[in-house]
C-alpha positions as MATLAB code, in Angstrom:
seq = 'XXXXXXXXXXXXXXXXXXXXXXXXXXXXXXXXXXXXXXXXXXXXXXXXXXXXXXXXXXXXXXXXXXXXXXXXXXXXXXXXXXXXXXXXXXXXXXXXXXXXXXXXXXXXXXXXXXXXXXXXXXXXXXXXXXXXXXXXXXXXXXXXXXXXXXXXXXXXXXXXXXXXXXXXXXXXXXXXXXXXXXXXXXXXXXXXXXXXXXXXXXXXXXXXXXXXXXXXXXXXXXXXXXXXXXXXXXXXXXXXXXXXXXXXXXXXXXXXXXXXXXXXXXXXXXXXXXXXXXXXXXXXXXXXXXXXXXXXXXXXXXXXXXXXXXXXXXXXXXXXXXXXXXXXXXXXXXXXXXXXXXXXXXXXXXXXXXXXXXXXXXXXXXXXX';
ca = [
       8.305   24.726 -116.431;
       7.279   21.131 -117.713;
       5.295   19.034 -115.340;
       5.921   15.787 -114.341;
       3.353   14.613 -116.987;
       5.645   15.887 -120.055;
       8.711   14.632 -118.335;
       6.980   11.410 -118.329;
       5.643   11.039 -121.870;
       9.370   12.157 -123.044;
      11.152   10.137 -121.476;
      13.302    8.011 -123.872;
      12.040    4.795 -124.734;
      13.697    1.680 -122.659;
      17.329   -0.014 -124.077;
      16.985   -3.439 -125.519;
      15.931   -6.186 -123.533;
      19.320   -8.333 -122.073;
      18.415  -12.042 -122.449;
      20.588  -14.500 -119.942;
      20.719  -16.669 -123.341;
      19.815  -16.040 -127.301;
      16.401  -16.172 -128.121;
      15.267  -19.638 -129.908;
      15.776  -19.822 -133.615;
      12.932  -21.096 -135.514;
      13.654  -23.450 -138.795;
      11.138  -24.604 -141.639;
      12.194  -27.705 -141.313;
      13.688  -30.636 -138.814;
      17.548  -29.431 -138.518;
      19.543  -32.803 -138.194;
      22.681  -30.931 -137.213;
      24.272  -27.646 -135.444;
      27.933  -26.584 -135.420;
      29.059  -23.274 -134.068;
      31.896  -21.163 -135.172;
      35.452  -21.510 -133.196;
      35.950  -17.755 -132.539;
      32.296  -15.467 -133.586;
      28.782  -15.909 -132.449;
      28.022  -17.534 -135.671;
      25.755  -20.625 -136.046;
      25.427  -23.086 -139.031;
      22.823  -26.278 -139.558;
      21.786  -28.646 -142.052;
      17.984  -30.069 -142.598;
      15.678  -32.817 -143.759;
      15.670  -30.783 -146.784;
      19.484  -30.962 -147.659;
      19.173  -26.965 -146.986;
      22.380  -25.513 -144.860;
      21.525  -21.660 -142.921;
      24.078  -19.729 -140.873;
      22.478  -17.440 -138.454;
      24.283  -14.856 -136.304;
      23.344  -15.363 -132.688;
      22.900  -12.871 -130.073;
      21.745  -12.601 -126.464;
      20.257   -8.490 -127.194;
      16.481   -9.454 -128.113;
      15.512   -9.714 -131.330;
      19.296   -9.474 -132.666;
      19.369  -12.943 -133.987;
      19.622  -13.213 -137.690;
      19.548  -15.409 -140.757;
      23.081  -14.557 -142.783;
      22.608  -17.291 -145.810;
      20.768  -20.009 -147.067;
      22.685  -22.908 -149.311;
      20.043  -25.829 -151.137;
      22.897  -27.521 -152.803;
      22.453  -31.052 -151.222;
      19.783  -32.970 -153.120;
      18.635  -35.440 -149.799;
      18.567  -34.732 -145.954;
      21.843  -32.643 -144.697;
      22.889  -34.718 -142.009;
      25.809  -33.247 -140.684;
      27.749  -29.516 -140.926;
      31.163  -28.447 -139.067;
      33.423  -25.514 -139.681;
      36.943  -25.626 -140.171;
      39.510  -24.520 -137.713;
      39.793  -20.842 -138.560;
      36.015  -20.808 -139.214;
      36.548  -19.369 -143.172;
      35.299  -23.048 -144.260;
      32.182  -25.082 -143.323;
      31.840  -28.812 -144.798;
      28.570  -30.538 -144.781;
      27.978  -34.422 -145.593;
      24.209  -35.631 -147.092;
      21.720  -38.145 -147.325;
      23.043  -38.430 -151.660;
      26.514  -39.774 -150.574;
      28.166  -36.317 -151.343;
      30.569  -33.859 -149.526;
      29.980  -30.171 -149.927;
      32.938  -27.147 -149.118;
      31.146  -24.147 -148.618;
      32.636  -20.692 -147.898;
      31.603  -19.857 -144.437;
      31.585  -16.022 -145.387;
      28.625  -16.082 -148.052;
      27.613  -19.651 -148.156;
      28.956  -20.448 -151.482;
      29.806  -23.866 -152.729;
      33.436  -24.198 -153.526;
      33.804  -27.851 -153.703;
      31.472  -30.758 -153.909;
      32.719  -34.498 -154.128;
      29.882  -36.472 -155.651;
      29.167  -39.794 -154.883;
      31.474  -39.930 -152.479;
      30.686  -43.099 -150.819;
      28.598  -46.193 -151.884;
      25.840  -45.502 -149.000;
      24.603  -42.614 -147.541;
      27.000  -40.343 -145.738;
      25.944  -39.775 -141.589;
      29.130  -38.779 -139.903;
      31.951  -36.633 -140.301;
      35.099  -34.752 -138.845;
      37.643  -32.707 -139.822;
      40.584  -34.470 -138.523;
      42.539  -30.893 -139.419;
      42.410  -28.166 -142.583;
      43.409  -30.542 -145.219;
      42.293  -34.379 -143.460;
      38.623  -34.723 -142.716;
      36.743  -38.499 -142.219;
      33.500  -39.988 -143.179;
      31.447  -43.098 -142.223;
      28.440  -44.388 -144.029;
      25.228  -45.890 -143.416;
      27.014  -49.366 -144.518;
      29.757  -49.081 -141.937;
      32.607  -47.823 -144.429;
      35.138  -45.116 -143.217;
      36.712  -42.649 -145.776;
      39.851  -40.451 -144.913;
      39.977  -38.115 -147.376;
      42.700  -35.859 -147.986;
      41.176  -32.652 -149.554;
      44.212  -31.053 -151.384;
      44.093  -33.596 -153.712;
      39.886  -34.454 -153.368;
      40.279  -38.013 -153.219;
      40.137  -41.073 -150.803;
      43.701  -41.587 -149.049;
      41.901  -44.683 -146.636;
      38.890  -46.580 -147.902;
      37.806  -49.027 -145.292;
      34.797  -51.237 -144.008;
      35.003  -53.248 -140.816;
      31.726  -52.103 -139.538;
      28.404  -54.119 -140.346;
      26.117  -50.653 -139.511;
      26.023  -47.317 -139.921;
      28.875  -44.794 -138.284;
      27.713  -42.671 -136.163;
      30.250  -40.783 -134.876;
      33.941  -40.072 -135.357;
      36.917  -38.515 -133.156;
      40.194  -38.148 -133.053;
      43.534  -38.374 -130.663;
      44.987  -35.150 -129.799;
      48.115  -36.084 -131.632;
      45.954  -36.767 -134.907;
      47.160  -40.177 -135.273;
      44.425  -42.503 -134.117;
      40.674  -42.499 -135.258;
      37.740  -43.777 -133.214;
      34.005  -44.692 -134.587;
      30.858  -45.333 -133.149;
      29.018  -47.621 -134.782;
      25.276  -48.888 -134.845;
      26.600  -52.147 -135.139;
      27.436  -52.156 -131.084;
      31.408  -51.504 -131.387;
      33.752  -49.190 -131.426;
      36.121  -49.674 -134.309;
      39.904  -48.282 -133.675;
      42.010  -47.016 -136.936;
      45.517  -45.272 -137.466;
      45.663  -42.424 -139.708;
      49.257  -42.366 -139.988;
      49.615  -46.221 -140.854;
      46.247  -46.367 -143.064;
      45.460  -49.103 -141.522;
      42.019  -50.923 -139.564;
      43.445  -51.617 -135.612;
      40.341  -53.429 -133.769;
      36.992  -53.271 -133.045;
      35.932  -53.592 -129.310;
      33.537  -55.796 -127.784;
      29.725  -55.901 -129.215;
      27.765  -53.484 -126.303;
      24.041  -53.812 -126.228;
      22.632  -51.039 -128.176;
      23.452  -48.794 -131.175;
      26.863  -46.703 -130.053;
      25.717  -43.590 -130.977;
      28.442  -41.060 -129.956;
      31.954  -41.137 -129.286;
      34.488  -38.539 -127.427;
      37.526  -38.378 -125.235;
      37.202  -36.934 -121.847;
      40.139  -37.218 -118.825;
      43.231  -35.661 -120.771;
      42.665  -38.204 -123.361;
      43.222  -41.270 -120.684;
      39.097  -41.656 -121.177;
      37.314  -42.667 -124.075;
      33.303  -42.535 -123.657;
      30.207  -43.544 -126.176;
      26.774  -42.994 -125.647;
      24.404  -45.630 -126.825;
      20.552  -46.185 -128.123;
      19.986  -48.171 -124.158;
      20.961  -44.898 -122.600;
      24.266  -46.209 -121.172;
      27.341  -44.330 -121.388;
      30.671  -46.850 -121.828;
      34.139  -46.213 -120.627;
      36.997  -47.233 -122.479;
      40.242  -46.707 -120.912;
      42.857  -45.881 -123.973;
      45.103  -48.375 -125.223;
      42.461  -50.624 -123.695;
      39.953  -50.406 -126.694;
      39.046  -54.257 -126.804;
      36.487  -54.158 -123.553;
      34.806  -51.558 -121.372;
      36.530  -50.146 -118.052;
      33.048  -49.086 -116.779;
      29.812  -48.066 -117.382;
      26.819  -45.902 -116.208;
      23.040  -46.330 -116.748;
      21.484  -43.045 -117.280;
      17.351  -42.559 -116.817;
      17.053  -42.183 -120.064;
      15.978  -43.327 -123.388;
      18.773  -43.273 -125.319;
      22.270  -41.041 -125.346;
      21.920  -39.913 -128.592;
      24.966  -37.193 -128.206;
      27.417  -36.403 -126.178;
      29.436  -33.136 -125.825;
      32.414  -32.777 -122.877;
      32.565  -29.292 -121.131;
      35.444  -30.204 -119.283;
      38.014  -33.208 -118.595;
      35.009  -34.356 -116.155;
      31.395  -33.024 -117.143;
      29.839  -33.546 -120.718;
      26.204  -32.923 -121.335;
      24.189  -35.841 -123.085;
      21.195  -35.411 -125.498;
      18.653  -38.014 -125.808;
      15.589  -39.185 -127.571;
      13.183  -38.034 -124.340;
      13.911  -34.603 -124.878;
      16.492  -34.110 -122.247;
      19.764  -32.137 -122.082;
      21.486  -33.431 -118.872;
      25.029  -32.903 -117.637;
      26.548  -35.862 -116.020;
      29.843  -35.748 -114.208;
      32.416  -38.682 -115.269;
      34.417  -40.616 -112.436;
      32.682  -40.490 -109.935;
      29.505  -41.423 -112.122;
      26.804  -39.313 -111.196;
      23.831  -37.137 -113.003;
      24.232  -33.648 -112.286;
      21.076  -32.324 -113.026;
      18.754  -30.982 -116.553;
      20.456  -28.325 -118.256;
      17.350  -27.905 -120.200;
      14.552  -29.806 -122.353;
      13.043  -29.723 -126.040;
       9.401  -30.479 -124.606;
       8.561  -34.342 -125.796;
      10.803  -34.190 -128.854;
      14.000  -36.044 -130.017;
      17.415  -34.075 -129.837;
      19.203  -35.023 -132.771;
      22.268  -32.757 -131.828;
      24.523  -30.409 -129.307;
      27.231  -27.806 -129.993;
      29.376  -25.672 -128.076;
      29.955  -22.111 -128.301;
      33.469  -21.010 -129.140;
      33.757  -19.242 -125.254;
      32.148  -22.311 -123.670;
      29.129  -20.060 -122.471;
      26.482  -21.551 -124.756;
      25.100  -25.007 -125.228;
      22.904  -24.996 -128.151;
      20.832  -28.189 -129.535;
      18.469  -28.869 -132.389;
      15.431  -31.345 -132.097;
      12.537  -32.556 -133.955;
      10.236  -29.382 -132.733;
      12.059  -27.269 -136.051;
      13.755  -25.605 -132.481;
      17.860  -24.338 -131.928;
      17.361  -23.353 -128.384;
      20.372  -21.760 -126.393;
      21.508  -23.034 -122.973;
      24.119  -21.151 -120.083;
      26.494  -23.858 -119.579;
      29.324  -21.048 -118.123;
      29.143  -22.310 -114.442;
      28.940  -26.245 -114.960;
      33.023  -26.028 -115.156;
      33.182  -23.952 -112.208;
      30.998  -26.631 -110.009;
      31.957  -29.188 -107.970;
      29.856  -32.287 -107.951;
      31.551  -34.379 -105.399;
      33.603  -33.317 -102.288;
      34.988  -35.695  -99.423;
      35.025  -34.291  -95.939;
      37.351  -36.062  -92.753;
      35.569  -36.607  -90.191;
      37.243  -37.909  -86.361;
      35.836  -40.573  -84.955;
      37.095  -41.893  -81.841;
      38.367  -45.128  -80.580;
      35.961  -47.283  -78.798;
      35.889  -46.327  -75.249;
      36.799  -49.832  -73.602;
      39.980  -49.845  -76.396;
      42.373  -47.040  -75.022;
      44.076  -45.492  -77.482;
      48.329  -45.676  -77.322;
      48.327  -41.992  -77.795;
      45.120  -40.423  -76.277;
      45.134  -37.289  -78.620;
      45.044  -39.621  -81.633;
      41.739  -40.480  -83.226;
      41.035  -42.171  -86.282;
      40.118  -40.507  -89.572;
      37.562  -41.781  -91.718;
      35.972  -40.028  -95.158;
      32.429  -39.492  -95.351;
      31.162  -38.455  -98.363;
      28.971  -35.430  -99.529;
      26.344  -35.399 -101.922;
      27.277  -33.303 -104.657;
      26.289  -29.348 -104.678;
      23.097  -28.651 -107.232;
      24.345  -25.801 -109.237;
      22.339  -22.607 -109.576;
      19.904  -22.798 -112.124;
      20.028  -26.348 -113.009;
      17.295  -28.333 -111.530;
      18.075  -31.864 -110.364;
      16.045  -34.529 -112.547;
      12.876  -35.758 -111.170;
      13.745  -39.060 -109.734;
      17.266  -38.498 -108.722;
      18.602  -39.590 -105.739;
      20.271  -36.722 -105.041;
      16.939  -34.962 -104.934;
      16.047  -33.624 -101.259;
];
């Protein structure tokens, strides 16, 4: 008969630990950039270096792991995103060129030197043959891949571009632009629109949020501006964050997008009705150069100057809600009788939003109890 000694010693050894989120990834260098795949737990990133690594992601401990490594840019690698179907992954560099790499293995499959006068810093892939670039000089490139060459060549920026997006019906390109305007172009008509008002700052990021009826950028003051579409020339509103700078800005849904900044900050900020949610998490005294969303929506993952990707559960920031209105009767003044007694007046009161599970208010917020 085996005591309860033996049982113990052979018992089997425990499962592998469950993490909430993937472990952090540690890089040899500063990683300028982060882009997730659209459908597998598969991260890319680009360095100081010009070095690009995919790494499969995983929240089992220790699971996380380095698939490739490309060193084909000669300067800094300062931005990566994967095409559509996630075979593809482009990457745009500190020496002006554009690299196609095959998402599978890594390898280069086409590289378009000298691409623009200045150093490349921003790019999207408008769809699988159309993707756009802006330079450090202000110049925007639409470049049509099938046939590797410029179709729009363009310059009505006096800085850098910092960010690009597009309308859902791929006909209408935004920038962000150092310069303190957003500049307004149509694809289909290859042809410069208008550039909005100067704001105060560096715009540093640019996205559309409310079904498209919203367009917000991020700036180096730590404002957020509101443009209302078709209404490009001026802001609708804007919102003052506590924070250095907005240095990116991802939407979660139509109403909550997560901002990085220089201060080390991720925080999630709900859009009309203004308000700072809370810190979704924090890269301890170091700038975030960039955020990315996993393919499900469950992951936010960033990349900062501390050579960090860290991992963040954004899954129940859609399911929250931030602001609710309550009716409250009040009655009539006493000495005023009422023409029907059982009436009484209705007047809205509102609540301060809910602090989600998990996600600590900021310190200094005056929704903090």
């Amino acid at each position: 008969m085996a005591t309860d000694d033996e049982d113990e010693d052979g018992g089997e050894p425990p499962g592998p630990k469950i993490r909430d989120t993937p472990e952090d990834i540690r890089l040899e260098a500063i990683a300028n950039t982060v882009a997730l795949h659209p459908s597998r737990d598969i991260l890319v990133c680009g360095d100081v270096d010009g070095d690009v690594y995919a790494y499969s992601y995983s929240c089992t401990e220790g699971e996380n792991r380095e698939l490739w490594s490309s060193g084909h840019h000669m300067k800094s690698c300062r931005q990566v995103r994967f095409s559509a179907d996630g075979h593809k992954i482009y990457s745009i560099s500190r020496d002006k060129a554009v690299h196609l790499l095959d998402a599978e293995r890594g390898k280069l499959v086409t590289r378009i030197r000298g691409a623009h006068e200045a150093p490349i810093n921003s790019l999207l892939l408008v769809d699988e043959n159309i993707l756009a670039t802006g330079d450090d000089g202000g110049t925007l490139k639409v470049w049509d891949m099938r046939k590797g060459m410029a179709i729009m060549d363009l310059k009505h920026h006096e800085d850098y571009i910092s960010d690009i997006t597009v309308d859902q019906a791929k006909r209408i390109l935004l920038t962000a632009s150092g310069d303190g305007t957003m500049g307004v172009f149509n694809i289909k008509r290859r042809r410069f629109e208008l550039l909005s008002e100067y704001q105060s700052g560096d715009l540093t990021s640019v996205a559309l949020m409310k079904r498209g009826k919203k367009v917000i950028c991020g700036s180096s003051e730590g404002t957020i501006y509101i443009f209302n579409w078709n209404g490009f020339g001026a802001t609708s509103d804007r919102f003052a964050l506590k924070a250095e700078s907005v240095e990116c800005i991802i939407p979660v849904t139509e109403s909550i997008l997560c901002t990085a900044s220089m201060d080390g900050y991720i925080r999630a900020v709900n859009l009309l009705p203004n308000r700072v949610i809370g810190c979704i998490g924090q890269h301890v005294g170091e700038p975030i150069e960039e955020l990315a969303k996993s393919w499900d929506s469950r992951f936010l993952a960033s990349t900062a100057h501390d050579q960090l990707i860290k991992f963040w559960d954004i899954s129940s920031l859609p399911n929250t809600t931030w602001l609710r209105r309550i009716t409250v009767p009040v009655p009539q003044r006493a000495h005023r009788r009422p023409q029907n007694p059982n009436q009484l007046k209705l007047r809205y009161h509102p609540v301060p939003p809910l602090p989600i599970p998990g996600v600590p208010l900021l310190p200094g917020s005056k929704y903090q109890r």
